[in-house]
C-alpha positions as CSV (number, residue, x, y, z in Angstrom):
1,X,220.5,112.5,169.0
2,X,222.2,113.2,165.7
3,X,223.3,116.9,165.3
4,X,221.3,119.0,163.1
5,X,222.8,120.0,159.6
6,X,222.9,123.9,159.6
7,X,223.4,125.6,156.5
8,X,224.3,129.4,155.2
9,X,223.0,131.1,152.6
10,X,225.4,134.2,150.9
11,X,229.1,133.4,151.7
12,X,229.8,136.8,153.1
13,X,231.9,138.3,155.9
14,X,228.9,137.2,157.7
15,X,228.1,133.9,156.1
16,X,231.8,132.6,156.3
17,X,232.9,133.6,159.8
18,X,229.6,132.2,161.1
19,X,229.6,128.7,158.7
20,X,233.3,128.0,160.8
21,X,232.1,128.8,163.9
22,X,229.3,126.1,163.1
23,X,232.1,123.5,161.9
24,X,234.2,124.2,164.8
25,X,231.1,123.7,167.1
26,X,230.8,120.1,165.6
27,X,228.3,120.4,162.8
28,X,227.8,119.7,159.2
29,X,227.8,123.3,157.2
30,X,226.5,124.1,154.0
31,X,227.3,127.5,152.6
32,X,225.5,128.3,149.4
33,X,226.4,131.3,147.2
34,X,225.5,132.3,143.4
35,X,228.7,132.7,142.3
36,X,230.2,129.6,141.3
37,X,233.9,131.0,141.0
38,X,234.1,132.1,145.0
39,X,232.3,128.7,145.7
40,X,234.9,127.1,143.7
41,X,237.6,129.1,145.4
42,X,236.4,128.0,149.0
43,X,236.0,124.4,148.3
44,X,240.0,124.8,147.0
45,X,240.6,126.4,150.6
46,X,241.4,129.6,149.1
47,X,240.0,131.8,151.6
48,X,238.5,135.2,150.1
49,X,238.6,137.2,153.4
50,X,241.0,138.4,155.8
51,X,240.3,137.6,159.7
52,X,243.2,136.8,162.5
53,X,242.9,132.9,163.0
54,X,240.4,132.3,159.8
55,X,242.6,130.5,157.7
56,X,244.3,127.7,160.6
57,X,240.6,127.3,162.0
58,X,239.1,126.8,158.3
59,X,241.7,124.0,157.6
60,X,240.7,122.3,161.0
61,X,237.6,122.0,160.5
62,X,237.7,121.6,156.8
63,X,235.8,118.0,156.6
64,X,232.7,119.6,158.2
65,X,232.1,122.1,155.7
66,X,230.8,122.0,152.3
67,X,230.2,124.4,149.6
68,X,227.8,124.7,146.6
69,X,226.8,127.3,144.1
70,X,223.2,125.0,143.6
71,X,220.8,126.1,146.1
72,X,218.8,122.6,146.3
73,X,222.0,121.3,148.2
74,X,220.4,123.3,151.1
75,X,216.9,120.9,151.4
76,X,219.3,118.6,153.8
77,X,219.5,121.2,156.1
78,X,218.0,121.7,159.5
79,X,218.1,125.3,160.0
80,X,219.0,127.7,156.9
81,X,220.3,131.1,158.0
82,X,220.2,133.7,155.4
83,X,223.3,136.0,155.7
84,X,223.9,138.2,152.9
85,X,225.2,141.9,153.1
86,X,222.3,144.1,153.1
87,X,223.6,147.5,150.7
88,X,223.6,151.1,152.3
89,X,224.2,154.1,150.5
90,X,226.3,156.9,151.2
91,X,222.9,158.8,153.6
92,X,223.0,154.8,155.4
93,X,220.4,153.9,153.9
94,X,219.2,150.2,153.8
95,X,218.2,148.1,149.8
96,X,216.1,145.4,151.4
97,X,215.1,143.9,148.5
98,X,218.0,141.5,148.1
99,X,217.1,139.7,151.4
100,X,213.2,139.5,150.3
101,X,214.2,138.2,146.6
102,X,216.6,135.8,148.5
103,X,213.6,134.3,150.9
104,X,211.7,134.1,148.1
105,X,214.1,131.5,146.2
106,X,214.7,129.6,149.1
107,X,211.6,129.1,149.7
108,X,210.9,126.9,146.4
109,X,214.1,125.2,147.7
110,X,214.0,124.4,151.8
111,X,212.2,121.6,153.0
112,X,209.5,122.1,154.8
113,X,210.8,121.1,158.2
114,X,214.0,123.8,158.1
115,X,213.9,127.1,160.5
116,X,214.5,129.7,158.2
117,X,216.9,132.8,160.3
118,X,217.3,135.9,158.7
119,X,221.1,137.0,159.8
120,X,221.2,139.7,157.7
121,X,220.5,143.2,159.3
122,X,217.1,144.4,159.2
123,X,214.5,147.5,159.8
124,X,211.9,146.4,162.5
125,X,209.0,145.2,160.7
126,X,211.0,143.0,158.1
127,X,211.1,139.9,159.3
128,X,207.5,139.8,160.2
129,X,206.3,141.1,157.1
130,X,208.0,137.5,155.5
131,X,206.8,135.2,158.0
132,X,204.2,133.4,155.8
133,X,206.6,132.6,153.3
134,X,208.1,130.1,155.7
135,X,206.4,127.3,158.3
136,X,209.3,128.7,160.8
137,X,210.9,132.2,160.5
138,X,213.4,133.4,162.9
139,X,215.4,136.8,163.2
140,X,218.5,136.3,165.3
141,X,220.7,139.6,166.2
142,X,224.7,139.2,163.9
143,X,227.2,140.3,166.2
144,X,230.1,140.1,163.2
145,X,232.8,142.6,163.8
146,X,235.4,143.2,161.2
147,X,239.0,142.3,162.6
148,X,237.3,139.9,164.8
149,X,235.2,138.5,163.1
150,X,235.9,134.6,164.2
151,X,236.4,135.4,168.4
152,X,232.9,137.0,168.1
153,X,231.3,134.2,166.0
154,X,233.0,131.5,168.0
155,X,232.8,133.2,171.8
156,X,229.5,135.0,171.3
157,X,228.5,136.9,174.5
158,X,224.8,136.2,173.9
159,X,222.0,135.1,171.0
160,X,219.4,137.6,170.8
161,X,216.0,135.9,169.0
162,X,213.4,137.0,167.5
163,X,210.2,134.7,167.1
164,X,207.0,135.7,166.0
165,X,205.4,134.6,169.6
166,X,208.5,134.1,171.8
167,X,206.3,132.1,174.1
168,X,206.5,129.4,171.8
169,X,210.4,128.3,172.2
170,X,213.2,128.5,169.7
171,X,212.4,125.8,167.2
172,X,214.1,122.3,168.8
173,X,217.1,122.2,166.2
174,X,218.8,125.8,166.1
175,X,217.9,125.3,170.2
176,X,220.9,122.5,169.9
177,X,222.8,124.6,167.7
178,X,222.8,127.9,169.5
179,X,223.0,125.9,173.0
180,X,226.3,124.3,172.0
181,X,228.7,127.8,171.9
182,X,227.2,127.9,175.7
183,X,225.8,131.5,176.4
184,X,223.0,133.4,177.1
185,X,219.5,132.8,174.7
186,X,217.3,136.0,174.6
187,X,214.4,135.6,173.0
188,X,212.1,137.7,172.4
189,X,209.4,139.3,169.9
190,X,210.4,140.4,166.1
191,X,210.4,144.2,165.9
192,X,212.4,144.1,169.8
193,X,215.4,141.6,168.5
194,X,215.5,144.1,164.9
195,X,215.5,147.7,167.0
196,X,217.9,145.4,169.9
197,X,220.6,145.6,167.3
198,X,220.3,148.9,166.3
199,X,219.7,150.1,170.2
200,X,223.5,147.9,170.8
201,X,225.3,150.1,168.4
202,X,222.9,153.7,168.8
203,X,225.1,153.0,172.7
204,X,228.0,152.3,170.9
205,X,227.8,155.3,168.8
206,X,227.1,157.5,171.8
207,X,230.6,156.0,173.3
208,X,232.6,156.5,170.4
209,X,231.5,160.4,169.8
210,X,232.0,161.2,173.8
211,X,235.3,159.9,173.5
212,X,235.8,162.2,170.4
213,X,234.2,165.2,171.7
214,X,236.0,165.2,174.7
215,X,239.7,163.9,173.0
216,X,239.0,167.9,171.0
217,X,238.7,169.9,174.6
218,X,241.9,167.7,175.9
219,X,244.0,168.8,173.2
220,X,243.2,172.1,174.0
221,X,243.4,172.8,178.0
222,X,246.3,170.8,178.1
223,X,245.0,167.3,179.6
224,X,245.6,164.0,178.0
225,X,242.8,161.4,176.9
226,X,244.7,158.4,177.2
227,X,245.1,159.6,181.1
228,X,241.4,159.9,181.5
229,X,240.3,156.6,180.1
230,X,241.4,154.3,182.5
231,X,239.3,155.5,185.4
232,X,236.2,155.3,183.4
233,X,237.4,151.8,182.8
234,X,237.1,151.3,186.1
235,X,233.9,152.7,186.5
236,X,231.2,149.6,186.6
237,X,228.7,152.3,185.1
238,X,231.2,152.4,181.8
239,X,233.4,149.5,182.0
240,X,236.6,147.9,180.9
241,X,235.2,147.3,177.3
242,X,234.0,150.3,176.5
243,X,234.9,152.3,173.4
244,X,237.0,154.5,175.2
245,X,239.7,154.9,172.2
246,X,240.2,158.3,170.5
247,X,239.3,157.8,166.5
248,X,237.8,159.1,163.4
249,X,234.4,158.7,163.2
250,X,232.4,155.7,162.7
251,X,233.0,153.7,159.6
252,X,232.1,150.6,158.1
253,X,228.6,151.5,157.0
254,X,226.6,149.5,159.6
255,X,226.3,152.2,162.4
256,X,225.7,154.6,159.9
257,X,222.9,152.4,159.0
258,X,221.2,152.4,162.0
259,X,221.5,156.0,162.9
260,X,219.7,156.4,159.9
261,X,217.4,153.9,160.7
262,X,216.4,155.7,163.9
263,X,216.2,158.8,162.5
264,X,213.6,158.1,160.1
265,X,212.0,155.6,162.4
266,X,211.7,158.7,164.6
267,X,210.5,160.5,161.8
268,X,207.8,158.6,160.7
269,X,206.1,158.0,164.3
270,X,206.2,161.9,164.4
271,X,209.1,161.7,168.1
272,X,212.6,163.3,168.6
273,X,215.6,161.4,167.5
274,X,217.9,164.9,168.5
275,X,220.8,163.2,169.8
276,X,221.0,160.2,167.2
277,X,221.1,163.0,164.2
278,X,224.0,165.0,165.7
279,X,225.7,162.0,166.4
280,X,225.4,161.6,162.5
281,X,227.1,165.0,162.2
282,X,230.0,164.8,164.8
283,X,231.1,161.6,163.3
284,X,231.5,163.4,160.1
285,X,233.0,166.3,161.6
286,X,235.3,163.5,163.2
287,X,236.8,161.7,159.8
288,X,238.2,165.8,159.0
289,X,240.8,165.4,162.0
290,X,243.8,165.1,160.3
291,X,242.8,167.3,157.3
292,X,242.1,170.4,159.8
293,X,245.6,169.1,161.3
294,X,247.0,169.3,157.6
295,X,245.4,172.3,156.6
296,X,246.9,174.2,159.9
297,X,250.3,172.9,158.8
298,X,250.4,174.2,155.2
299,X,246.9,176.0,154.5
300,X,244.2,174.7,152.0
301,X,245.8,172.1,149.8
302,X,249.3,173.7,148.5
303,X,250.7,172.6,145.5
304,X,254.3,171.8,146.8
305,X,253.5,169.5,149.4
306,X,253.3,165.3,149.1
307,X,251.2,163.6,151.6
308,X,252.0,159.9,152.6
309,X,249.3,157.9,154.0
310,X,249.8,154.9,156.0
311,X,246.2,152.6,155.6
312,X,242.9,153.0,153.5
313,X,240.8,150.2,155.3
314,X,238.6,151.3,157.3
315,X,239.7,149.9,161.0
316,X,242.6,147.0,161.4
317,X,242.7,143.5,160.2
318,X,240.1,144.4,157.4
319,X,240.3,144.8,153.6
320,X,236.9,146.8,154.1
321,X,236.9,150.7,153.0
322,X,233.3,151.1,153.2
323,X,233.3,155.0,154.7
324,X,237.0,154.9,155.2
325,X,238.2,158.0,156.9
326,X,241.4,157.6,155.0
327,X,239.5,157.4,151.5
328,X,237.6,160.4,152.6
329,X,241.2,162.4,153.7
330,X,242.3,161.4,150.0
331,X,239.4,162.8,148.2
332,X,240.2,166.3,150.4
333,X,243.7,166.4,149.3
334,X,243.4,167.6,146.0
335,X,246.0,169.8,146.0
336,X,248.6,167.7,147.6
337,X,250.8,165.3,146.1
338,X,249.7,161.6,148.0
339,X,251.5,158.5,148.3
340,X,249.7,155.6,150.3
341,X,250.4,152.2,151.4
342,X,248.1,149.8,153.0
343,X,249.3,146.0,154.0
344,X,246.0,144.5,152.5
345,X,243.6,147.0,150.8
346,X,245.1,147.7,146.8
347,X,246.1,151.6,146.8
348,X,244.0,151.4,143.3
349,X,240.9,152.0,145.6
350,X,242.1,155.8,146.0
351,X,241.9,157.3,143.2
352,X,244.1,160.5,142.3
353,X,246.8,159.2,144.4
354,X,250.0,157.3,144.1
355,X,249.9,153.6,145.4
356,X,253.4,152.2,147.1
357,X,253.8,148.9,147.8
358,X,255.8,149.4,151.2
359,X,256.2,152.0,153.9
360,X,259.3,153.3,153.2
361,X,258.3,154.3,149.7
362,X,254.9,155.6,150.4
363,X,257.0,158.1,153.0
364,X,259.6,158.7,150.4
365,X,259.9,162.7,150.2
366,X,256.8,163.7,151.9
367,X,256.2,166.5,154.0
368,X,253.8,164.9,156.5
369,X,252.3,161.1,157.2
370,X,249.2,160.3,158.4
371,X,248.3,157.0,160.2
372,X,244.7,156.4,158.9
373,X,244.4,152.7,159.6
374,X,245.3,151.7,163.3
375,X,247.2,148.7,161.7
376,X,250.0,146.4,164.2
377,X,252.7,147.1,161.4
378,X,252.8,151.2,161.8
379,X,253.1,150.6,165.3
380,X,256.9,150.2,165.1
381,X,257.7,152.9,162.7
382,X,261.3,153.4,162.2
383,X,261.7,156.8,163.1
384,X,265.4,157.5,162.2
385,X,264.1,155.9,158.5
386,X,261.2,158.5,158.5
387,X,263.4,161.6,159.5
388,X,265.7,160.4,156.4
389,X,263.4,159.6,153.9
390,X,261.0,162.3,154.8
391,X,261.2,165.9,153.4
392,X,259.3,167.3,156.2
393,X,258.9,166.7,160.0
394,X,255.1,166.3,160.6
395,X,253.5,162.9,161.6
396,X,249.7,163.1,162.5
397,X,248.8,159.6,164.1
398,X,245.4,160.1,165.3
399,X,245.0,156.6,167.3
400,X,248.9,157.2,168.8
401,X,250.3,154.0,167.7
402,X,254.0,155.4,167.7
403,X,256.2,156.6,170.7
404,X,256.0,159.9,171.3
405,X,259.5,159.2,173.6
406,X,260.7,157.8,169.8
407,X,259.4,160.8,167.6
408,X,260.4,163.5,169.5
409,X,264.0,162.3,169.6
410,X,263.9,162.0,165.6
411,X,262.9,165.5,165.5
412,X,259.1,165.3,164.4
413,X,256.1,167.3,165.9
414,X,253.6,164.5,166.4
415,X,249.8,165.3,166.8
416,X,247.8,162.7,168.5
417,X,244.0,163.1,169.2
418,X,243.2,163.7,172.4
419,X,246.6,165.0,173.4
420,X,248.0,168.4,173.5
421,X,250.3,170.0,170.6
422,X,253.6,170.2,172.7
């Protein structure tokens, strides 16, 4: 049987990390986008994004892919999935209205034989409410996480569907595709796969701020988080993947999405979302860590004191700062003096700030640095180079990537969250 021809439509995080994963898996790939100059770019293999393995698994599987800025290139495919970013707002709140005006051109374009599948993140209701625009819609669940983007696109632990009557099958060419990465198919009604993505990350949410809440009692009464997480690792009720890592909120934009999505879901059928809204407020609460830590130190924002900040993405290997903790420190400081440095985000993204273009010069005479971006290369800080370049003695390194052994011997009071001031 020849293998169907699966193509992409918006070259996105999304729409790129999942195109390879269909190259890799063997198949012809077209990705379509409307702007000819990144289409241009990836047919040259210069690769717009930055994910660990992207690039070495891109020129692999180079052959299989093709890239076009004309959208009837796309009537040779099989199954189409549409896999633009959907935009939130600073609330989280979801512009649909790209993804509808998007369906609506490929629908003059398709053949009539493709399965159409909506990738892009949607409220229940969506996807049903373009099924007649299409012989065959599907909704399938995205699972793209920023930093690992390609493990998760090409080691998915499951497909979740969405079909208008699940009782009817997965349409007999994205079957084959989806069958070939070998794992679980769930499929299942519309509005269940839409509210199953935003249920995975309401839990994932709930992880992250317990972890939070209880990393502010440790450093408090004297216990240590990082002591406590590994029995509820071991606890089959929690696990050994669970988001048991002290941080600064959530970020990105997509949880915030779906809290809000729940909320007002909750809202309009007139039922109590009360947990889901003050997990809304504790993760804001949670991205003002290191300015209470700051603010302790030296009061509210004094003139005399330089800040150096060590990353403005929002979590590792990502040149994302959508709700960046660290851009949201920056905005607070404005009455320090701040230096930052991040390995791939420009430090022309923070306004009112000084960008450095390494770490020794964004420390260079400052009073305290702050480790906003949990990134491998702040991991190994010199601290002999920080005690001599520094003016000041204060390191606040909320997901303890450095030594404590290393930065006590250099002199430095180090705050970690979820560990005790010593």
């Amino acid at each position: 049987m020849t293998k169907p021809v699966i193509g992409f439509v918006g070259l996105t995080h999304l729409g790129l990390n999942s195109a390879l994963a269909s190259a890799a898996k063997g198949f012809q790939t077209i990705g379509w986008d409307d702007a000819p100059g990144l289409v241009d770019r990836l047919n040259a293999a210069v690769i717009p994004i930055n994910e660990p393995d992207f690039d070495d698994l891109f020129a692999a599987n180079r052959t299989r892919l093709q890239f076009t800025a004309d959208m009837s290139g796309l009537s040779s495919c099989d199954v189409i999935y549409v896999a633009i970013d959907v935009p939130t707002d600073d609330e989280g709140n979801s512009d649909l209205t790209p993804v509808a005006d998007l369906l609506d051109r490929l629908a003059a374009h398709a053949s009539p034989s493709s399965t159409i599948v909506i990738l892009s993140q949607v409220a229940p209701g969506f996807s049903r409410s373009m099924q007649a625009k299409f012989p065959v819609l599907v909704y399938q669940v995205e699972t793209l996480v920023f930093g690992r983007a390609v493990e998760r696109a090409m080691k998915p632990e499951r497909f979740i569907v969405g079909l208008a009557d699940p009782s009817t099958g997965l349409p007999a060419a994205m079957d084959t595709f989806l069958r070939s990465f070998d794992c679980p198919l769930l499929p299942m009604r519309y509005e269940s796969a839409e509210l199953c993505k935003i249920a995975i990350n309401c839990f994932l949410v709930a992880s992250v701020s317990t972890t939070n809440a209880l990393s502010n009692v440790c450093e408090k009464i004297g216990a240590e988080w990082n002591e406590i997480a590994p029995a509820l690792r071991l606890d089959a009720r929690i696990g050994p993947y669970a988001y048991l890592k002290p941080g600064l909120g959530i970020s990105g934009g997509n949880l915030e999405r779906d809290l809000k999505n729940v909320v007002d879901m909750a809202d309009a059928a007139g039922v109590d979302a009360g947990p889901i809204q003050e997990y809304r407020r504790f993760s804001v609460h949670s991205k003002d860590w290191v300015k209470d830590r700051l603010n302790e130190a030296f009061g509210n924002a004094p003139v005399d004191k330089t800040i150096g900040v060590l990353g403005l993405a929002y979590k590792e290997n990502t040149h994302s700062t959508k709700n960046s903790p660290a851009l949201r420190l920056i905005e607070g400081l404005g009455g320090y003096n701040t230096r930052v440095f991040d390995p791939v985000v420009s430090g022309s993204v923070a306004p009112g700030c000084i960008p450095t273009d390494g770490i020794e010069a964004c420390v260079e005479g400052c009073d305290a640095v702050c480790i906003m971006t949990p990134w491998d290369a702040f991991k190994d800080l010199d601290m002999v180079m920080l005690a001599e370049r520094m003016a000041g003695k204060l390191l606040i390194d909320p997901y303890g990537l450095v030594d404590r052994s290393d930065s006590s011997r250099a002199g430095f009071t180090h705050l970690v969250r979820g560990v005790p001031q010593n």
